[in-house]
Structures are given as C-alpha cells and as structure tokens.
N, C-alpha and C positions, 0 to 999 in steps of 0.2 A: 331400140335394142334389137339385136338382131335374132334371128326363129334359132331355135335347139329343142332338142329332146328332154325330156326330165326323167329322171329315175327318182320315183316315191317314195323312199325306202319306208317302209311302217313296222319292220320287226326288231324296231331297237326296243326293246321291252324290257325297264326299268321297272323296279319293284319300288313301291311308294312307301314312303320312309315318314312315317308318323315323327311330326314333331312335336317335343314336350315342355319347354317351357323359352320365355324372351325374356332380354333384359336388353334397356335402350342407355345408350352414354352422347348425353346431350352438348355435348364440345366438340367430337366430330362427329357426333348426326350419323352411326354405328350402331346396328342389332347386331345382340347375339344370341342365333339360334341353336337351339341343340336337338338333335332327332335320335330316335330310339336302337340309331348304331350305335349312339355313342361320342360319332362325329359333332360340332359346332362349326357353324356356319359363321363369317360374318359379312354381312349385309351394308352397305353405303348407302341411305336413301336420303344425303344432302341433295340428290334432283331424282331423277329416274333410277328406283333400287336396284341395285344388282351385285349379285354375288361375287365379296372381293377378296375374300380366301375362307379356306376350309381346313379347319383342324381335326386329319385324320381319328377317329373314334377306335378302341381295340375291344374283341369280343369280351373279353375277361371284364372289362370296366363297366360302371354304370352309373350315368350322369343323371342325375335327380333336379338338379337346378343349375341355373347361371348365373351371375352377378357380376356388373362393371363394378367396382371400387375406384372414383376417377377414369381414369384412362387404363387401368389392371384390371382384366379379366381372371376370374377364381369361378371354381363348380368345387360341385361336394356332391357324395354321392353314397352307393351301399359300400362298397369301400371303405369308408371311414376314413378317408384322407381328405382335406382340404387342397383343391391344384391351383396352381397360378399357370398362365400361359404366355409363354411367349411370343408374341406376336408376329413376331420376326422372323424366327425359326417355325413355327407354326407347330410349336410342340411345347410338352411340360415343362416349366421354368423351376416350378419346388413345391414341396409336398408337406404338410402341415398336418401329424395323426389330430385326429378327434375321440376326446375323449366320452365312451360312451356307445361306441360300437355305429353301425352306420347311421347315418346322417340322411335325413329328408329336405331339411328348408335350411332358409340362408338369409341373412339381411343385414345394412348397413347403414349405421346412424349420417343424421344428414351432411354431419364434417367429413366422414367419409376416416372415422380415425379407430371408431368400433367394431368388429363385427362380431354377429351370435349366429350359433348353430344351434339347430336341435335334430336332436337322436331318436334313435328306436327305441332306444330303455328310460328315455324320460328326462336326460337330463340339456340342459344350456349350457353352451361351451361360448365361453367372449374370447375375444385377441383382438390385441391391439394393431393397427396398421402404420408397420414404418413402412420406411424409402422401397427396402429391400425384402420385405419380411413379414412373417406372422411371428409378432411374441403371445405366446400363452396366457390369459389374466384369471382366469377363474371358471368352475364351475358350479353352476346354482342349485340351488336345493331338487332332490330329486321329485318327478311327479309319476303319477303310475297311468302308463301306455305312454305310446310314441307321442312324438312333436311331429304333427303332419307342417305345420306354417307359421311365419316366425315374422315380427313385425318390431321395427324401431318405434317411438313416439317421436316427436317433434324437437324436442326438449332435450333427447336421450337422457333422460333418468327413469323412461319405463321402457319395458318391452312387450310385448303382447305374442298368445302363443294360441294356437287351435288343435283339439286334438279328440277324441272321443268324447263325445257329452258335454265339452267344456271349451272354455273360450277363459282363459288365465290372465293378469294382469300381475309384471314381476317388477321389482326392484332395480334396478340395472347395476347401482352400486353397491345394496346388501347381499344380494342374488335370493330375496325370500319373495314367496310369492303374493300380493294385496291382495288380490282377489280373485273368486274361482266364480267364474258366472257358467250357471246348468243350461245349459238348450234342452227343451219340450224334446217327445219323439215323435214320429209318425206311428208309431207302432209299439207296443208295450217292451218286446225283446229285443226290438231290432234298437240299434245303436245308432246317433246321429253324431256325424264326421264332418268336421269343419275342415274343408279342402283349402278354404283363403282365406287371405285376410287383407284388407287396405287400410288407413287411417286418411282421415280428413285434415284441414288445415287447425280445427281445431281441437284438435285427436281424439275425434267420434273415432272409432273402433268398428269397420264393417266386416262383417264376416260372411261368408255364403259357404253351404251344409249340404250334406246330403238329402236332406229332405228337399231341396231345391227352393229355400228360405233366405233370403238377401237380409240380414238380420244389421241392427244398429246400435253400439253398447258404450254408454259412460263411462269410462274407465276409475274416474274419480269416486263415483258412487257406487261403482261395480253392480249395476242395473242395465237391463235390457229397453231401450228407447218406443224401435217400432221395430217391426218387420211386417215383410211384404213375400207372397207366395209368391215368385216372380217366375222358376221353372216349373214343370213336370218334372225333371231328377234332377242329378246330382248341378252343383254349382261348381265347376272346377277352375275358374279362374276368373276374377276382379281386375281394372285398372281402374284406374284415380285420373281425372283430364287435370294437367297443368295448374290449374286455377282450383280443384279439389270442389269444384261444382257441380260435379257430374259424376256418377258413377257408373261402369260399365260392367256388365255380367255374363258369363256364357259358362257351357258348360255340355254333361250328356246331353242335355236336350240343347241342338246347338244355336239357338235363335241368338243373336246377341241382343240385350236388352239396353237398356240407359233407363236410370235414375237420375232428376234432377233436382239441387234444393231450392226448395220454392220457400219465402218468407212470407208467410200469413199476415194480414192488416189485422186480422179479429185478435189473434192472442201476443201476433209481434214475436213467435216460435217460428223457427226454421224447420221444417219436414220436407222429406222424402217423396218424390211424385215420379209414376213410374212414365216413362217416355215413349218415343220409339221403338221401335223392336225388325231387326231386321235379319234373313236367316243369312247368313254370308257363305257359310259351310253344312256339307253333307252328311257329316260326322263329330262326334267328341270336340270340342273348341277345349284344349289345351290352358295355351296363354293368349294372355290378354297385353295390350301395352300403349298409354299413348303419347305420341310423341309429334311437333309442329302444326298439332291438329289436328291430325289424322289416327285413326285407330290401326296400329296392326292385331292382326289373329291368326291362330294358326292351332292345330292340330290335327286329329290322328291320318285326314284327308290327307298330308303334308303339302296343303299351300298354303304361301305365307298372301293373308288377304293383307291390300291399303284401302280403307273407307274411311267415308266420311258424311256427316251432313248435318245442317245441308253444308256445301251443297252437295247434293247425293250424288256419289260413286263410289264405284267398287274395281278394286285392279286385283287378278291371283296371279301371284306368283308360282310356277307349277315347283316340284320337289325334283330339281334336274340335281344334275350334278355341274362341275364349277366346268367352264369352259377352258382350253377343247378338250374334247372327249369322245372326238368322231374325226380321223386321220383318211382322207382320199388318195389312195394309190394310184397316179394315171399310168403310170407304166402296166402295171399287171390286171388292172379294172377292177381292183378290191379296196374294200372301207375296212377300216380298223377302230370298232367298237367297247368302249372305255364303260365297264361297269363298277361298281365297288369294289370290291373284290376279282375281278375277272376281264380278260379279254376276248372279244368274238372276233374273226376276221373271216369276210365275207367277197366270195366272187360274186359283180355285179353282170345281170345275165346280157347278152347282146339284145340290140331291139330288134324289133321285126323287118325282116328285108322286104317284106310286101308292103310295108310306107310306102306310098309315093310322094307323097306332099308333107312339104317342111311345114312346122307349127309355129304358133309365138310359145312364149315361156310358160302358160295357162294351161296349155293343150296335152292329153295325157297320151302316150305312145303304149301299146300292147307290146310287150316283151315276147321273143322269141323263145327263151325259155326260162325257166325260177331262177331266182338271186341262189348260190349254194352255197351252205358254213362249214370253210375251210379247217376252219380250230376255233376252240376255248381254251384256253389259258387260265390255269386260276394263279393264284398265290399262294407261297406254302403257308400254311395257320391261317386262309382266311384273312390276313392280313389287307388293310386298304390301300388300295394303291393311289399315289401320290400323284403320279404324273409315268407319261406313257410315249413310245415314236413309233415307228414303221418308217422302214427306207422304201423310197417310191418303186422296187421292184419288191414289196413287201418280203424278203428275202432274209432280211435283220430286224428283229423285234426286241424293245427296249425296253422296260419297264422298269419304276422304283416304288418300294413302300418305306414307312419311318426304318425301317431296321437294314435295308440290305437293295442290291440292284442286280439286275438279272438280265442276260444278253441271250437272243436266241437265233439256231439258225431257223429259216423255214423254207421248204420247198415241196413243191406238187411235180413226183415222178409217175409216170404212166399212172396216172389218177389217184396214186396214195399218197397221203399229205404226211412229211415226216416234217417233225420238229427235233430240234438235236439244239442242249446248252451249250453256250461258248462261254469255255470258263476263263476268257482273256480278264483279266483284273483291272477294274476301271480307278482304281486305288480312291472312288466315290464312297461313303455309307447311306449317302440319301442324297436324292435329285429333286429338285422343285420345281422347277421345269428343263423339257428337252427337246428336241427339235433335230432332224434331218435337213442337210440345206436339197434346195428342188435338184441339183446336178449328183446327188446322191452319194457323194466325196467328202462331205464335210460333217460331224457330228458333234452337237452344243449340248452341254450339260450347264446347267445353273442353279446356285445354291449360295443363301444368306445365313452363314454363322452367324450373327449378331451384327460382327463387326465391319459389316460391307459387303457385296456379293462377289462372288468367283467364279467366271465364265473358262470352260475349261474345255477344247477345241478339241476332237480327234479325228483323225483321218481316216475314212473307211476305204477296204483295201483288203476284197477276195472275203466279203462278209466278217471282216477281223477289224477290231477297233481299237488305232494306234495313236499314243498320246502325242498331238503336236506341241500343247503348252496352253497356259492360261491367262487371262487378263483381272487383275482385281478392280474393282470399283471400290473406293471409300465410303465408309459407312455415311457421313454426310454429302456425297454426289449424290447417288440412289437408295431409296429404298427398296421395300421387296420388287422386283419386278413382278409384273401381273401378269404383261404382254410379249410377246417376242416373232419377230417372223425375218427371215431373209427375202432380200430383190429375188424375182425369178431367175436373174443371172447369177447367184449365187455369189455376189459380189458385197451383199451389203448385208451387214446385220443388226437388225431394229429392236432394241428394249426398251422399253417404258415403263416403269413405276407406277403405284397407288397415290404417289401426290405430283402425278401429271409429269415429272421427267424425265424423254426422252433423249435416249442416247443415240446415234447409231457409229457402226462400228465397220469399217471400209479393211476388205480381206481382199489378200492379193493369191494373185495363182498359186504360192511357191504355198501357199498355208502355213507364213511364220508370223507366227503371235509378235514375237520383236517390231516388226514394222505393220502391227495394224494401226489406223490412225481413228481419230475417235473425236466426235464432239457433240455438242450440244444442241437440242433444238428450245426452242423461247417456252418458258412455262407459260401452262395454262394455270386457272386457279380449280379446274375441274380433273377428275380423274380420267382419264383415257377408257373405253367400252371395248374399241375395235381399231385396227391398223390394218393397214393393209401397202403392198408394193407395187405399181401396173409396171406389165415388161415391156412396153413400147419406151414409152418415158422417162421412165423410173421417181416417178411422183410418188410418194408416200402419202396418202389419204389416212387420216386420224379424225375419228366422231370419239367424242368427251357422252359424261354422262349427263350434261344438258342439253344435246343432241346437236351442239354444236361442230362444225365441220371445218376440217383445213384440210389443205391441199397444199405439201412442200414437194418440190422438186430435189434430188437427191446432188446429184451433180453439182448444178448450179448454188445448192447450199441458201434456196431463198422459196418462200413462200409463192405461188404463180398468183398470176392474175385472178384467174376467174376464182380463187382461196379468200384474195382481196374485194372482189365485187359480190363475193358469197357473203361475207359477215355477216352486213347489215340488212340481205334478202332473205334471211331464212323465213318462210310460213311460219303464220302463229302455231297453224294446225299440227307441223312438225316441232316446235317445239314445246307442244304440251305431251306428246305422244307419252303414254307412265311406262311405256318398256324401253330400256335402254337397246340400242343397237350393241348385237353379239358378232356380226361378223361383213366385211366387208371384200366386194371381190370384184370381177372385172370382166367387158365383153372380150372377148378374143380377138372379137371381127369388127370393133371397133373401139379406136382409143380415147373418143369420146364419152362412155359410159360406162358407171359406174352404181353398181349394185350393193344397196344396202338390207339386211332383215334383221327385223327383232323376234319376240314369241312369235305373234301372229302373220306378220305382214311382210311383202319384198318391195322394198320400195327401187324405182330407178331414176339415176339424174343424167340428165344431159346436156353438158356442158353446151354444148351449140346450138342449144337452145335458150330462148331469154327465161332470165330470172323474175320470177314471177312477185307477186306484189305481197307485202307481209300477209296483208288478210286474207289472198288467195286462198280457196281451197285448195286440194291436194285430190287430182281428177285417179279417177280406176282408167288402167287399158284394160281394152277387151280386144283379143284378137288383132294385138297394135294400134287400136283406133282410142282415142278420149271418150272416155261416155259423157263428159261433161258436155251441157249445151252452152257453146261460146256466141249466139246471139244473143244473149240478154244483154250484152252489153262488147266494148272494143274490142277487150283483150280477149284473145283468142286462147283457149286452155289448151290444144293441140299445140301450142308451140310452149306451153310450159315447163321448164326443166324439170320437175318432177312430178312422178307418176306413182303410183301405188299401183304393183304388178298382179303382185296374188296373194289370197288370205290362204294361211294355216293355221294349224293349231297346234300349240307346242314346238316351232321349226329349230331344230338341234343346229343344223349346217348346212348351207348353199354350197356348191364349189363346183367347177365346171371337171368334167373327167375327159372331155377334147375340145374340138372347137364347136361340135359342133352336140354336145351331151352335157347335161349339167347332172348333179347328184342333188336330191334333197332330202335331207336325216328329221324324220318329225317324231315325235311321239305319241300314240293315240290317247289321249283324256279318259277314254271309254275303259284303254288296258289298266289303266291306274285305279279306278273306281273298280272294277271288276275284282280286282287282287284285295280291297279294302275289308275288313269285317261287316257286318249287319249293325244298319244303323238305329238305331231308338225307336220301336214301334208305338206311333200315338194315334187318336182314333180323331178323325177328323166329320167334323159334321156331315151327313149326308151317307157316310162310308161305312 
C-alpha cells in the first residue's frame, strides 16, 4: 500500500441509544431490536451480525416490547395499539387498539395462532393471528395493577402473568384466573415487581423480581418450587437456551448469570444450580435472548453483546447507526455527518506544510489548523432521518425522513455559511436510499412500495434537481436494496439486495432512463456487507457477510482471476473475524490494492502478492514492513496478500479525500460511556 495522510476524525459524537427489549425469528436467523427512540433495529446474525435495516422510531411513540409472529414483526406499547410492520417499506403495516389502555408485554402461543396482551389496568387482551390481520377474541377477567410480563405455556391452554406481589396462572380459553402465587418482600412496604417470566419445557414457570430472586413455580399446584438470590437488584430480563436446560438472567445488577438443571441420583428431582456468571455490560442488561448457541444482550449501554461458553467469547456490537452515515466531499475537503435526527457538515482542516516525510497509513500527521462546523441541519419535529446525500462540491444537500424530502442549497461566501431550501418538487414522499454519482451530474433516489423498488434518476444542473425518469425493478427481481454505489466514471450503477441480488445498471451520457441496460450478477446464498468500484478497472469488489470475497470485472461481465484463485485461499483467521466488513475502498497509486475495515480493524490485500495458506495467520504492518517472523518456516509472510493495517475503535468510514489524504470517521467508546447514566453502586471486598 502506498504512504498517505490520515485525518482522525473523533468528533462524530453519537448519543448512545439504550436498548430495551430483543426478539429472535429462527427461520431467517433475524433480531429485533428496539432502543429507547423508539426506532427497531433488525439484525442478520446467519454469520457475522450486522445491521440490515432500521425502522425509523417517532417521538410521540413508545415501544415497550417486540415480537416475531413467524416471519411478522408486531410491538405494543403506551399507546395502546398493537403495530405490524412492514418489512419492506420499513414502516407501519396496521394497527390493532388494545383494550384496556396501554400495554406493557406481549407473547405468542407456540403455533404462532394466539396472541395476549397485558395492560396497565389489569386486564388480558387475546387475538387471533390470520394471513393478514389481528381478529379480536376476548378479554380476561380483570386483575388489580398492571401486567408488567406475559407468558404462553406449552400446550396453550394456560398463560402466565407477573405483576406486583404476584405471579398468576389464567385459563386461556375461560379467561379466569387458577391461581395467584404471592412473592415474599424484601421489605415490609416495599412491593416486589416481577419484571420476567420464562417457562421450561415442562412448563416450570420462571420468574425474576425485584428483589433480584430468580424464583421457580408449579403452575399446576400453584406453589412456589425453589428460588435462588441470584442478584443484588432488580432481574430485568430471562432467556430460556433452545433445549430449556439453562437459564439465563440479568438485569440492574448487570452480571449475566446462568442456571442449570442438574438431576439429583439421591431423590431423582431435577433442580436449579447456579452456573457461570459473567459481567458482559457496564449497565442495566435489558433483554436477554438465545439463539444458535450463543447469547445476545443488550441494554441501556446500547451494545448489542454475542457470547458464549464455552467456548468463551464475547463480541459488542456498538449502538451506531445503519450505514452510510458519513458522506466525503473530495471537491470541497468536507464530511457530511449523519445523526438521528440532524446533519453536521464539516471543513476538513489542511495538514501541516512543515511534513517533510510521507508516512504509511498508521502514522498520524499534525494538522495545520482544526476541522471547522460548517452547519447543523436538523429536521422539522425531530423527525428521523431515513437516509441522507451531499453532492461532492457539498453545494446540494439531500435529506428524507418517513413523512417528506428536503433539498438544500449550501455555500460558504467570504466566511458566512448560507443555507437557502430548494423547493424544486421531487414528486418523492420518502427516500430509502440516495446517492450523488462522483461526476456530480447524476442524482439516485430509491424506494420499495411493497411491490418492487423505483430507482428514479435526476439530473443536477446549477444546484436544481431535474427529473430525467425512472427504472422499476419487480417485486420478485429485488428486494429492499441495502447497497448502492456508482463506478467512479459515473458510468455504472450498483444495487444489491438483502438476499444477495445484485443488479448493476450501465448509464449512458445523454442520462436516458430508456436506453439503460441492466443485468444480473450470479447469487450468493449470503447477504452482501460492502461493495465497492476501483477506477482503473472497473472491478466491482463485493465481501458477503461470511466475509467472503469476489472480484467481477464490470465490462467484461465475468468474475477475474485472482476472484477465482481467492475462493478457496481465504485464512481461517479472516473468516472467523465476528464483525462483518462495512466498507471497502481503494489505493489511488496503485491498482493492485484493495482496502477493507470493519469495527476495529483495516485490513489490506494484495493482489500481486501470493495467496497465503488457509491456516495462515493474518501478519500487522508496521510502518510497511510484516511484524510477522517468516523464519520459522518457508513461507515468507512479507509476501502474503493480506495484512491487517490498523486497529480502531468503532471505525464509521475509511475513504481517501486525494491521492495522497485518507479520511477516517471513528467514534470514541469513552463518548458513549460518558453520556450513559450511573451505574449500580456495589461494595466490593477490600473497597
């Protein structure tokens, strides 16, 4: 790789976004998160997880829970409506009142044909699950105080409910309640709150309290089993492992614990024995969930943890937002920064002219003067924003949220930065993704009604954006697209889908939709992370979320060689890595290499170098050189095609801003943790 400059940037300062509860859908190997915007996340973690859309959240709202039904995502919330969501559209599908005022918890019998609510004012709401629909079947007998958690049995003929002092066992087809089991207090006045509930395989009845009691209850006999002090406070979230052998617990105090059932030889009784205990998070642990073996966790820190053990690991996902969400202007030397709510856009400062010596890509250059913030942009109402552009003389700024789209001029005259709206009518209501081509002439809008996506071309032209026409894709070609980017010649355009289908789409000078031609590239069975175009070339480089790697040539319409001699050389080491590859880019100064990063790490390959051996490690540069020692044995690690460049932490975007300057968008771990509340004071021996 050849020496450049880097720009640091460290004042992307994202505000950490507590999340509050998971639900995992075991057919395609899909979490869905929801954080305390409001917004839900959903998550891919069939190999390396990574965020594969995002369903904007609105202040007004308040999501309490998530639930898969099948393959239909529903939340219920203060609100008192039950939502379904569209998957497609990435917004509300239809709306189901609850009777009974708002709604706390959620749960669905194991056909997946029932479900029950519970309310504030105490009572159980069922509906049955069509095709299409929530029908209404009943409401149960009332009980007095809220339904904090709300549980199917096995069998669905019971359902199980927690709530101040009590842990209830109802009817599901009289709607009366069997039994009312009393939890002890810690304290005479004080009131103990069953935050959870799980059931076992043989519908033991687990619940965990405020008094941080992992309690075990008959439901048959309406008796308490055992319990076990398992926290210091509150228990706010249980999962159940697969097999219903294991139970996990976390909560205020956020150690995760594990219970396992051990069969006794003396009395031939199955009990509860407490396990492991590991702290994963710095804060409140939320929810709980497990899924292919591995445990997710998550709260109010908002990383979403993957562990396991054994054998023991631990991966954090930080609480970013969906990618991109950080736009490099090379024309004008400014980054255009993507928050919830708001945009920042930033002049990147010059470097120091007293450098005399080039560096590798490790090496940090003192700035000649500070990065300066050109504008904020917010949204009107707070609204979130969906998806965001900047044309490379940062000149036109683009933005969409769920309700509307917003075009702006922007320019810096003798040092005052004016913004002024362009009320040109993009006849758009919402944009899913959008994109500037690099020649700064071309402007892509794209959006999934249900029924296929609509790529829809404008010509830019004296900062005024003129409709040239559009191209539809059928609902069964593409789904939502995830990805998108043009060749640097501003000749080609790349979309790829969440089930791996790349299109790309061949644009001629005149910019008529009519004669764009379009085809197909060969499915993978994995989802696409990152794309990317080199302009020598015009290779299209695509890493899947196996971390798997291809290399097609655009032109010539065929996969290259070294794509074919890659398959079967990838390192084991790269393909265990648990962060998917977010972005992929390219040397200037030479067309043999090719620059990949995930969270942490940049890694670099080079084609003209030999492909190293599966079990290869995967050597660091330092200062251009292997630290690896290639005497132990033949192979020489200096000549292996890939290198692992530089570690970070949190890395948002790589992307070169000349040939001879890169930009690196990170975000500091320290800013997140700082912004968080006070975490659970306990007294530690010694201390």
């Amino acid at each position: 790789m050849s020496t450049c400059k880097i720009h640091n940037v460290r004042f992307y300062n994202l505000e950490p976004r507590a999340a509050t509860c998971l639900t995992y859908e075991r057919r395609h190997k899909k979490l869905a998160l929801s954080r305390n915007d409001n917004s839900i996340e959903i998550w891919n973690v069939a190999n390396a997880p990574f965020l594969e859309n995002t369903i904007p959240g609105h202040p007004e709202g308040c999501v309490e829970t998530v639930l898969w039904v099948g393959s239909r995502l529903f939340s219920t919330g203060l609100s008192g409506m039950i939502m379904e969501y569209d998957l497609t559209q990435l917004g509300i599908k239809a709306e189901t009142a609850v009777t009974g005022g708002a709604a706390w918890c959620m749960s669905v019998n194991r056909e997946n044909t029932r479900l029950a609510i519970g309310t504030e004012d105490g009572y159980i709401n069922t509906f049955t699950v069509t095709n299409d629909s929530l029908l209404y079947e009943r409401i149960f007998d009332k009980q007095k105080g809220r339904i904090l958690c709300i549980e199917w049995d096995n069998t669905g003929e019971m359902i199980f409910t927690g709530s101040t002092d009590t842990v209830r066992v109802w009817n599901a087809i009289t709607g009366h309640a069997i039994h009312k089991m009393i939890t002890s207090r810690k304290e005479g006045k004080k009131e103990t709150i069953i935050w959870c509930l799980a059931v076992t395989d043989d519908n033991l009845i687990v619940s965990g309290d405020s008094r941080g009691i992992l309690s075990f209850w008959d439901p048959h006999m309406g008796t308490l089993i055992e319990a076990h002090e398992s926290h210091s406070a509150d228990i706010l979230a249980i999962a159940m492992s697969r097999e219903t052998n294991m139970v996990y617990c976390a909560g205020v105090d956020p150690v995760v614990r594990t219970f396992s059932r051990v069969l006794l030889k003396s009395t031939g009784k199955a009990h509860w024995v407490k396990g492991i205990e590991r702290r994963l998070h710095t804060h409140d642990v939320r929810a709980l969930v497990e899924a292919n073996g591995k445990l997710y966790s998550a709260g109010v820190d908002g990383y979403l943890a993957q562990s396991s053990y054994p054998p023991k690991m631990l991966v954090k996902y930080p609480p970013l937002l969906q990618p991109p969400c950080v736009t490099v202007c090379k024309k004008s030397r400014c980054i255009l920064l993507r928050y919830t709510n708001y945009l920042e856009l930033w002049k990147l400062a010059s470097t120091s002219k007293t450098s005399q010596n080039s560096s590798h890509v490790q090496t940090t250059h003192w700035l000649g003067e500070e990065p300066i913030k050109l504008l904020q942009l917010k949204t009107k109402g707070d609204e979130p924003i969906i998806s965001c552009a900047i044309n490379k003389d940062s000149k036109t700024i683009v933005y969409s949220t769920d309700t509307h789209v917003r075009v702006f001029n922007f320019d810096v005259i003798d040092g005052d930065a004016q913004l002024a709206r362009n009320d040109i009518d993009l006849t758009l209501p919402r944009v899913q993704k959008m994109l500037f081509s690099p020649n700064g002439k071309l402007f892509v809008a794209i959006n999934n009604d249900g029924n296929g996506n609509t790529i829809v071309f404008f010509r830019v032209e004296k900062k005024l954006l003129w409709l040239a026409g559009s191209v539809r894709t059928p609902k069964d070609s593409m789904d939502n697209i995830g990805l998108m980017c043009f060749s640097p010649d501003s000749g080609y355009l790349l979309c790829a889908d969440q089930r791996s289908r790349i299109v790309v789409y061949k644009i001629d000078r005149e910019l008529s939709t009519e004669s764009i031609q379009s085809w197909y590239l060969p499915k993978y069975n994995c989802a696409p992370t990152a794309i990317a175009v080199q302009k020598s070339t015009l290779n299209l480089v695509i890493v899947y979320s196996d971390h798997k790697i291809l290399e097609y040539n655009i032109p010539k319409r065929q996969f290259t060689e070294f794509s074919n001699n890659l398959e079967s050389r990838l390192p084991h080491q790269w393909l265990a890595r648990p962060f998917p590859v977010t972005n992929v880019t390219f040397d200037p100064n030479n067309e043999n290499v090719i620059i990949l990063h995930d969270d942490t790490t940049v890694y670099v390959i080079d084609k003209n170098k030999s492909l190293p051996r599966n079990e290869a490690k995967i050597p660091k540069l330092e200062n251009g050189e292997s630290t690896e020692d290639s005497s132990s044995g033949s192979y020489s690690q200096s000549q292996h095609a890939f290198h692992m460049a530089k570690k970070y932490k949190h890395l948002v975007h790589l992307a070169w801003l000349n040939d001879s300057e890169m930009v690196a968008v990170e975000v500091d771990p320290t800013s997140l943790i700082e912004k968080l509340p006070p975490t659970l004071k306990q007294k530690y021996y010694g201390m």
